[in-house]
N, C-alpha and C positions, 0 to 999 in steps of 0.2 A: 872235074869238080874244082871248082875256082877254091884257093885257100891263101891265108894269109897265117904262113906256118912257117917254120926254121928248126932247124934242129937243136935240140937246147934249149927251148926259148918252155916259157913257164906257161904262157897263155897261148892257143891256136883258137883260129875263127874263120869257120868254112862257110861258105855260100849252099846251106843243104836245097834251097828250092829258089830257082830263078823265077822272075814274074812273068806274066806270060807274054808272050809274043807282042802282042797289038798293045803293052802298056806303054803309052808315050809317055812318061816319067816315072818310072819306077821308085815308090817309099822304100825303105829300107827296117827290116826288123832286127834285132839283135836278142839271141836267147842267153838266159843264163841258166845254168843249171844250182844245185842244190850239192851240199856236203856229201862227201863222197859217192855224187853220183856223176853224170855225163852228159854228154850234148845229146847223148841217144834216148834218154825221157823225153824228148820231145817230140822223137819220129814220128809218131800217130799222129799228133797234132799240125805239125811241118806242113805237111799236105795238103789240110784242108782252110789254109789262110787263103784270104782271099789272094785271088791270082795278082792284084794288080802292085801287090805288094814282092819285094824280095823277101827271102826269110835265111839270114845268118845265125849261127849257132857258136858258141866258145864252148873250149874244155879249157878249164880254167884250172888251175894248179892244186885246189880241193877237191878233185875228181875222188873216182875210187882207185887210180890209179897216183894220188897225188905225190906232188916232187917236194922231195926234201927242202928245207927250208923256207916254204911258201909261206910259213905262220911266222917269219921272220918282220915280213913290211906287211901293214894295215891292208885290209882286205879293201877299201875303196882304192888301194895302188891298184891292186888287181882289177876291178871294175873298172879303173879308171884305161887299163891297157887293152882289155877287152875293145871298149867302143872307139880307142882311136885306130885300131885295127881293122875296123868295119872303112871299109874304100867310099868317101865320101862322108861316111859318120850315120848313124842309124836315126832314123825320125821317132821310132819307139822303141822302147827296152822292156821286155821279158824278164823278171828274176822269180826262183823258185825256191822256195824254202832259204834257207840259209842265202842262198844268191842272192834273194828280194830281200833281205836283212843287208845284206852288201850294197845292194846297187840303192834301198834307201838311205843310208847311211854316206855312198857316195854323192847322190843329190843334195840331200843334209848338207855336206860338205861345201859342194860347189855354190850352193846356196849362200850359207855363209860370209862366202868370202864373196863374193856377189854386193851383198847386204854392209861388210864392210869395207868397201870401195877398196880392197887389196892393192897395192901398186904394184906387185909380185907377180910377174908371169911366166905362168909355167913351162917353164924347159921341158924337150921332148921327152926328157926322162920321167915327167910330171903327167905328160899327156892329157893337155888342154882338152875340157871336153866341147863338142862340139851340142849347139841347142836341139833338144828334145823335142818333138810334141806331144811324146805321150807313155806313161810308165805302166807296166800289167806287174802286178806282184799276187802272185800267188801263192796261198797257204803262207804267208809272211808272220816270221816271229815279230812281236810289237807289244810293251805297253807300256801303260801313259804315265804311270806315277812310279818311282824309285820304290816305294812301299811295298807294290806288287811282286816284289821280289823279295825271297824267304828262304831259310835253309831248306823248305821241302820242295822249293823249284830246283835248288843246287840241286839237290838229295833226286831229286825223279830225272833231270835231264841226264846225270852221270849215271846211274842205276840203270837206265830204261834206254840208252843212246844202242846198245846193240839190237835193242826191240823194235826200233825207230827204222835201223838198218836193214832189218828182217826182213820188217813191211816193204822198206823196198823193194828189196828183191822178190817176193813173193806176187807184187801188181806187177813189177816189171818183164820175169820170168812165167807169172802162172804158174799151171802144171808142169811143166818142165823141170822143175827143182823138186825133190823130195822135201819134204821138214825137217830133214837131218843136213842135206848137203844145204839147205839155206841156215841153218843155225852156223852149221860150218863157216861158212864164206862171211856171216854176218862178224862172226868174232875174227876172220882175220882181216877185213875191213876195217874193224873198228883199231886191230892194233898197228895198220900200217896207219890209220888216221892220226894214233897217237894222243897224249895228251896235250901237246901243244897247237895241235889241229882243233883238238876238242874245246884248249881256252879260247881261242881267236872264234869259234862259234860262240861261244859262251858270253867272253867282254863285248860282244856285238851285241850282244841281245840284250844286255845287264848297262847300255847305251843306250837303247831307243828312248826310255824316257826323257834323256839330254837332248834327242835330235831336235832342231827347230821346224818341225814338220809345217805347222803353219804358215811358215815362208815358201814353200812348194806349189807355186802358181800353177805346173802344169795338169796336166787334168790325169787323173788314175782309175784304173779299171783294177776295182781289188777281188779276185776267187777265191773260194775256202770250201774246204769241204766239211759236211755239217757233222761228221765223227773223225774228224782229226783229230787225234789225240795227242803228236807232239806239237803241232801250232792253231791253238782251237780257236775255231772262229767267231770266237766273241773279242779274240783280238784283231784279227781283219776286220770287225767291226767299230772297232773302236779307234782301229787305225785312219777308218775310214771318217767316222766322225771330226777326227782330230785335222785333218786336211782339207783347204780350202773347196778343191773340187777334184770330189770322190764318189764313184761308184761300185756297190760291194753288191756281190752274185756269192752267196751260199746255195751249191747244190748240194740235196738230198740225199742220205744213203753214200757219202762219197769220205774218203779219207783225206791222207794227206796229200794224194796226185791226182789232182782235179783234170790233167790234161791227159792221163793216163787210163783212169777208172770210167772218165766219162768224156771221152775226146770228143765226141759230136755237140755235143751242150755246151763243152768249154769253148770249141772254137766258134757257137754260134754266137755267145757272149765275146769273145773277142772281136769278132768280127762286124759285129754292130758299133763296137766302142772304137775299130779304126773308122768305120765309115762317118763316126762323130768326130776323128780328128782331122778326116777330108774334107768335111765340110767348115770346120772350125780354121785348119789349118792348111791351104790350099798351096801345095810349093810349086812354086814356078821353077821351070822348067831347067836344068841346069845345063850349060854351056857342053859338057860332054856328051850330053845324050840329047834334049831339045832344046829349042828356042826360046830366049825369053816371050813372059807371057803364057806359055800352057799351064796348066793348073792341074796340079796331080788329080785323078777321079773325079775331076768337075763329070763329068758327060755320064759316068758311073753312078755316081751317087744318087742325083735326082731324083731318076726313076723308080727307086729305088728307097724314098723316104718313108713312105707309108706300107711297105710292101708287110715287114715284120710287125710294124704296130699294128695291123690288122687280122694278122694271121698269127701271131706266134703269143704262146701261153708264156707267162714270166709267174714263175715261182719264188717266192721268197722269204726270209727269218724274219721278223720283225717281235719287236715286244714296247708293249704297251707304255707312256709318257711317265714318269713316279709326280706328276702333277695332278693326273688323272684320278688316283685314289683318293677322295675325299670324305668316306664312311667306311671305315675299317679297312682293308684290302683289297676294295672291289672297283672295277674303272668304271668311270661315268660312260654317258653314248656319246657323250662330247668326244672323247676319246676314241672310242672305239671307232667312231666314223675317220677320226684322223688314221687312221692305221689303213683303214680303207684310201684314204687321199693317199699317203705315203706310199704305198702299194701302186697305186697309179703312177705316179709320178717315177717311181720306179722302173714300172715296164716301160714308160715312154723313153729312160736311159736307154734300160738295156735294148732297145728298138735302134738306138743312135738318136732319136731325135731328142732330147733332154730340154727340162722348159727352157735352161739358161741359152743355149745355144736355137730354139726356135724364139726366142724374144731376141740375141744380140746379134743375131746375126741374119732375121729374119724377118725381126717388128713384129713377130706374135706373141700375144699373152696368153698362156695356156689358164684359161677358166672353167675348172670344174661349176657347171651350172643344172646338172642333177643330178638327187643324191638320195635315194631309196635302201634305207638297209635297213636289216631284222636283227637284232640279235639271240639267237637261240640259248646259247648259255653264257655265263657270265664271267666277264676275265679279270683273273685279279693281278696285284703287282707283281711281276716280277716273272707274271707270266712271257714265255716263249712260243711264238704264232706263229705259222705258218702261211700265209697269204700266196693266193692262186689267182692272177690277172686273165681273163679270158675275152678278148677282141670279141664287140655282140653290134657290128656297125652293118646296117643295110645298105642296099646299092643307093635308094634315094634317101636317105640319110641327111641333114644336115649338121648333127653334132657327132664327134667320135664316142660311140658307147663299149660299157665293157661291162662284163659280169665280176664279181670278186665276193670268190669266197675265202673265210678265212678259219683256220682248223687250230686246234690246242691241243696239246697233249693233257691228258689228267686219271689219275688211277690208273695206270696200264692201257687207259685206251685212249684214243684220237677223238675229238669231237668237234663235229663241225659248228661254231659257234658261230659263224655270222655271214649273212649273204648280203651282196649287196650289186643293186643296177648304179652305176652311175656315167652323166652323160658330160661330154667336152667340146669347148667351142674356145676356135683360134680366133682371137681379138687383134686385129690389126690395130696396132698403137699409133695413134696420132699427138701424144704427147710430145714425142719426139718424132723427126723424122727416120722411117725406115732403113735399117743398113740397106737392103738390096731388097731385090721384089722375089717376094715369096713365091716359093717353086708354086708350079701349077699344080700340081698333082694335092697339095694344102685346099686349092682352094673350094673344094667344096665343102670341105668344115672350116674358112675364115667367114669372120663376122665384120662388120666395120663398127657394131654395138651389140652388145649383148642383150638376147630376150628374143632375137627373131625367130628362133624355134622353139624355145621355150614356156613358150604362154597355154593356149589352148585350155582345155577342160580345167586343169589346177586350178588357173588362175580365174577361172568362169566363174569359181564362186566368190570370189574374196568379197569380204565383209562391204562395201560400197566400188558401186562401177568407175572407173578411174575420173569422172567429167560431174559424179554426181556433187561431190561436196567440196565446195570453194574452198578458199585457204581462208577465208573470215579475217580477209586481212592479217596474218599473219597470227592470229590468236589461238594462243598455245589452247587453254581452256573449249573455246567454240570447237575445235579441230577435235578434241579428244571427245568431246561429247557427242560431235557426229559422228565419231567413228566409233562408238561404245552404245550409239540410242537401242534399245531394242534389244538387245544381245546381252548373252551370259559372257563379259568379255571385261576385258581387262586393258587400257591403254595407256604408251606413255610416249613424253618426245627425248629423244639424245640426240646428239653431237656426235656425227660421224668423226671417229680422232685416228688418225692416219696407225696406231698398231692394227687396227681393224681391215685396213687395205695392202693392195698389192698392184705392181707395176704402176707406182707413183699417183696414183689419183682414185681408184674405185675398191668398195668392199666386197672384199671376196669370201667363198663357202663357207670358210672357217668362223667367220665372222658374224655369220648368220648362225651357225653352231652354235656361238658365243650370245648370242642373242635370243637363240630358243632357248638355251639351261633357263637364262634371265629371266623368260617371259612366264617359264612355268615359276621358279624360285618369285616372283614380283608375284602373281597371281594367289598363290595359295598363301602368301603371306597378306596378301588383302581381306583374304576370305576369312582369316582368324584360324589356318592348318598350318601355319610356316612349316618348312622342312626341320627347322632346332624343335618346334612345339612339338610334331609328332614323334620326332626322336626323344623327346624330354619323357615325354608322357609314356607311351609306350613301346619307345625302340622301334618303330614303324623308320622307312624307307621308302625313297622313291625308285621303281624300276621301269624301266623305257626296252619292251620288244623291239616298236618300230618306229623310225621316223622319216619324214620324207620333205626335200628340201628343192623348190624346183627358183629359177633364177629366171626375171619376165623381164629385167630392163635393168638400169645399173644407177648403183648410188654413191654420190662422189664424196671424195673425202673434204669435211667439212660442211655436208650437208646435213640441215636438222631429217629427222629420220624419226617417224611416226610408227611405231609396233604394235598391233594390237594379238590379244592372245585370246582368244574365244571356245568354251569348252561346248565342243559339236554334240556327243554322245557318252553316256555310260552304259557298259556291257556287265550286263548279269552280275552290278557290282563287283565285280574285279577288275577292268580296265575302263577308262576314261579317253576318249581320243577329243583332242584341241585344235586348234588349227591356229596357226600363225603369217599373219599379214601384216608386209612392210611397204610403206610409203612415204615420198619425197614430194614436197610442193612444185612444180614448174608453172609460169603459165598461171598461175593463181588458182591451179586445180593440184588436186590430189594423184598421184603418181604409183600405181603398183609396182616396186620392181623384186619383190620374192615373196612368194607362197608356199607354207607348208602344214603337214602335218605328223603329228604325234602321239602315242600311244603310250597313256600310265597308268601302272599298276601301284599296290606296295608292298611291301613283305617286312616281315620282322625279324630283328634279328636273333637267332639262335646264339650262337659266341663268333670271336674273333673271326671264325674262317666260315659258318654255315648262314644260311636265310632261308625261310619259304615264304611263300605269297599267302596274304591275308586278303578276304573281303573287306571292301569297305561298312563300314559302322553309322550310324544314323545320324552322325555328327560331319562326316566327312561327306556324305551325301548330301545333306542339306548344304553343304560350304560348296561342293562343286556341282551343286545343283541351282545357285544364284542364288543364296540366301547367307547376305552380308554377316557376319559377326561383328563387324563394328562399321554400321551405315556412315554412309558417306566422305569415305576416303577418295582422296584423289585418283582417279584414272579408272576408279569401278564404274560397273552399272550393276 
C-alpha cells in the first residue's frame, strides 16, 4: 500500500484504491474524514469509485485516535497538509462532517487570498494548495447568517456530542457492539477528544456564516442525509444555495453517514458528479505517467452521457418558492410546475450531464417543451417535497421524456400530490458558436429549433391555422379581433422582455407558466369575476388540478407575442377547462409557437389553513360562459 506517512507526523494519507490498470491518466481523490472518526468510514465507499480515478484517504490528527495538540493550529493547516501530501495533488476532495467544515473553510481561505492578490507565498510549512476540480462535502455543518446561532445550538452540540459519537459507532460497527460497550467507547472518545478538540469544531462551525462561499468557483457535489440530526440537511441545502455551482443529493431514510448507511446511492451520486468534472475538466496527461495531450476519461465519458439519464430514478427534497403563496398559505400551479422543472433539472445533475455544462461545453440548450401535470392535493408554504424523477424516453423518441412524481408529508401520512409527464429537447445554440460538437450519443434528442416534435394534435387545434390570418400590417386591433372572432376568448399583444428567456434570445417554459396564471388573471377580470371580486365578495378561490403546456416553435426575445385565452368546456359546474394559444408574426402571417391547456375550479376559503371546492353560481357561469359584464373591453369577444 503506497503511503505518504512518517512517524510522528500529525497527518498520514494512503493510496486505499489504485485506478485501474488501462487508465491512461489517472485523477486523483482525496478523502477526509470527520471528528473523531477515520479513513476507515470510507471503506464501503473506496471500492466502488469509479476505476479510472485513484482514491486517497487521510487520518488526520482529529481521528478517534487524535494527537495531542492538534487544536493548537487552525484546522485549514490540517487540510491544507492533507492535500499536499497527496503525490501530485488531488483533482477532487472528499470532506465528511466536521472535515467538510474544514476543507470548506480551507477553500474559503485560499479563496480569499486568491481574491486579494496576496504577494505572500506560501512556505512548505504553509503547503501551497494545488487546483481542485472539484469538492463532495458531506452531511457538512453550514449556516448562512450569524443569527442562526443561539445558546440552544451551544446547549444541543455540547449536551448531545457523545450521542453524535454513539451514532457513529453504532453505523459503523452494527451489531457487533452491544448498547452498553457503544455508550462505553462513545464517552471515552468523547474525553480523549476533549474540550479543546470539541472548540476547534465548534469556532469552525460558529465561522461558516463569515466564509465567502460565493467566491467558490469550483463546482460541489453536496450529500445529506434526510435525518441527520447533528448536521441537518436543510443546511447542505442552504449551503448549496449559497454557492455558485452546487449540487445537493438528500437521501432518504439516511443519517449522518451517507457513505456508510447507503454506499451504493452515495457512490452512484458521486460518481456521476466526477464524470461531470471529466467532461468539464479534461487533464491532460502528465509527464510522469502520459503524454501531453491525453485527456483524462475523454473515451470513458462519451458513451456514457445518456446511459444514467435514461435509466436511473433521482430522488429528491425540494420545497415549494415563498413567492408562490399568494392567497393565504397555498402555492399557485405556477409553482408547483416549477418544483416539477427543478426536479428535472436536477436529475439531469446528478446523471453528470447538468444544463450549464451541456450548453458550455456542448452548445446545447436544455428546453423543457412539455409539460403535463395534475395536482392532486395542494401545497402550502413551507411545505417539504419529495420529488421522484423517472426516465419515460422511447427508442424512437425524439425529445428526452420523464415521469415526476411529487409526494408531501401531512397528518402522519405521505401523499402523493402531483404527477407530472414532462418532455426535453437539446437546442443547438447558434447564438454563439459551439464549444465542441456534441457527443453523438445527444443527437437524437438535438434540435437545431425548437417545435419539430412538438406540434402534432396540441397544436391541431389552436384557435386559427398558422397561414390563416395575415398580420393586417402590423395592426395591434385587426390581429386581436381575428384571433378572438367567434370564440369565448380573450386576447392580448406583449413584448417579449428578456426575464421571460433563456440562453440569450428565446422564451422558455417558465415563461409560458407566467403567461397562462396572466391569461386566466386578464380573462375573468374581463368577464366582470376578477380573482380580488370573487375573493371580496365571497372568499371564493381559484384552483388548477391540471395544466398542460406543449412548445410548437420558439419566440424571440423582443418579439411582439399575441396570447389568446379561450374557454373550451365547463364540467358539471365545477371545473372549466381553457386553452391557451401563443403567436408570433413572421412573414406577415401569424406563427403558433405554444399551446396549452387548463383546468379551473374554485373553492372557498374555510380559515387560514383549510378550503373545499364550490359549484359554480349563475353569475359565474354566465361570465365564463361568454356573457360580458361590462361589453366591449379590449381584447374580448
Amino acid at each position: 500500500m503506497n503511503t505518504a506517512y512518517a512517524p510522528g507526523r500529525f497527518v498520514e494519507v494512503r493510496l486505499v484504491r489504485p485506478a485501474a490498470p488501462d487508465a491512461a491518466a489517472p485523477a486523483r481523490m482525496l478523502l477526509l474524514h470527520g471528528l473523531a472518526g477515520g479513513a476507515a468510514v470510507w471503506d464501503g465507499f473506496s471500492g466502488l469509485v469509479d476505476p479510472a480515478w485513484e482514491v486517497w484517504a487521510a487520518d488526520l490528527p482529529w481521528s478517534g485516535f487524535s494527537r495531542p495538540g492538534w487544536p493548537d493550529r487552525p484546522v485549514t493547516h490540517w487540510v491544507a497538509e492533507a492535500v499536499a501530501r497527496v503525490p501530485g495533488g488531488p483533482d477532487v476532495i472528499a470532506g465528511h462532517s466536521f472535515g467538510a467544515a474544514a476543507l470548506l473553510s480551507w477553500l474559503a481561505e485560499t479563496s480569499a487570498e486568491d481574491h486579494a492578490s496576496a504577494e505572500h507565498h506560501a512556505s512548505a510549512e504553509d503547503h501551497a494548495p494545488a487546483e481542485v476540480s472539484g469538492v463532495i462535502l458531506v452531511s457538512p455543518f453550514y449556516r448562512a447568517r450569524k443569527h442562526d446561532f443561539d445558546w440552544a445550538t451551544l446547549s444541543f452540540y455540547v449536551n448531545n456530542f457523545d450521542q453524535i459519537l454513539e451514532d457513529g459507532l453504532r453505523v459503523s460497527a452494527g451489531d457487533r457492539l452491544s448498547p452498553d460497550v457503544r455508550r462505553h467507547m462513545a464517552l471515552k472518545v468523547r474525553e480523549h477528544v476533549g474540550p479543546y478538540g470539541w472548540m476547534r469544531f465548534f469556532e469552525t462551525y460558529l465561522a461558516t456564516p463569515r466564509l465567502p462561499v460565493e467566491r467558490l468557483r469550483t463546482p460541489f457535489l453536496i450529500v445529506s442525509g434526510e435525518r441527520d440530526k447533528a448536521a441537518p440537511a436543510a443546511e447542505a441545502m442552504g449551503l448549496a444555495k449559497a454557492l455558485p455551482d452546487a449540487d445537493v443529493r438528500v437521501l432518504t431514510d439516511v443519517g449522518h453517514f451517507p457513505m456508510v448507511e447507503r454506499a451504493d446511492e452515495f457512490s452512484e451520486a458521486v460518481n456521476r458528479f466526477l464524470r461531470t468534472i471529466a467532461a468539464r475538466h479534461p487533464r491532460p496527461g502528465e509527464a510522469l505517467s502520459v503524454p501531453d495531450g491525453v485527456h483524462l476519461m475523454t473515451a470513458a465519458v462519451a458513451p456514457t452521457l445518456t446511459k444514467a439519464l435514461l435509466a436511473d430514478t433521482t430522488t429528491v427534497r425540494l420545497r415549494p418558492r415563498y413567492e408562490g403563496s399568494n392567497i393565504c398559505t397555498w402555492i399557485g400551479f405556477k409553482h408547483v410546475n416549477y418544483l416539477v422543472e427543478e426536479a428535472v433539472l436536477i436529475h439531469f445533475a446528478h446523471c453528470g450531464v447538468p444544463a450549464r455544462l451541456l450548453y458550455e461545453e456542448y452548445g446545447l440548450g436544455l428546453d423543457i417543451v412539455g409539460l403535463d401535470s395534475r395536482i392532486l392535493h395542494a401545497f402550502h408554504m413551507d411545505d417539504e417535497a419529495e420529488a421522484e424523477v423517472v426516465p419515460d424516453t422511447s427508442a424512437d423518441d425524439g425529445t428526452l421524456g420523464f415521469r415526476v412524481t411529487i409526494r408531501v408529508d401531512r397528518d402522519d401520512s405521505t401523499l402523493k400530490a402531483v404527477t407530472s409527464k414532462v418532455r426535453v429537447s437539446l437546442r443547438t445554440d447558434t447564438y454563439l458558436d459551439p464549444p465542441i460538437e456534441a457527443p453523438e450519443e445527444l443527437a437524437p434528442f438535438t434540435v437545431g429549433r425548437l417545435g419539430g416534435h412538438e406540434g402534432g394534435p396540441e397544436a391541431a387545434g389552436a384557435c386559427v391555422a398558422a397561414d390563416a390570418v395575415p398580420a393586417a400590417g402590423g395592426d395591434e386591433a385587426a390581429v386581436l379581433a381575428a384571433l378572438t372572432e367567434g370564440r369565448n376568448a380573450y386576447a392580448w399583444k406583449w413584448n417579449i422582455t428578456y426575464p421571460y428567456c433563456h440562453f440569450t434570445e428565446r422564451l422558455q417554459m417558465s415563461g409560458y407558466l407566467r403567461l397562462m396564471e396572466e391569461a386566466k388573471d386578464r380573462f375573468v377580470l374581463d368577464r366582470g369575476i376578477s380573482i380580488k371580486t370573487l375573493l371580496d365578495d365571497r372568499k371564493w378561490i381559484p384552483v388548477v388540478p391540471h395544466s398542460v403546456i406543449r412548445v410548437v416553435d420558439e419566440a424571440l426575445m423582443e418579439e411582439d407575442l399575441y396570447t389568446v385565452y379561450t374557454v373550451e368546456e365547463i364540467f358539471k359546474d365545477f371545473t372549466y377547462t381553457s386553452r391557451m394559444d401563443c403567436y408570433v408574426i413572421r412573414d406577415g402571417r401569424l406563427k403558433l409557437t405554444a399551446t396549452g391547456r387548463i383546468v379551473h375550479g374554485y373553492a372557498v376559503i374555510e380559515n387560514r389553513r383549510d378550503w373545499h371546492l364550490v359549484p359554480f353560481d349563475q353569475r359565474v357561469l354566465s361570465a365564463l360562459g361568454g356573457k360580458l359584464a361590462a361589453p366591449g373591453k379590449p381584447g374580448g369577444s
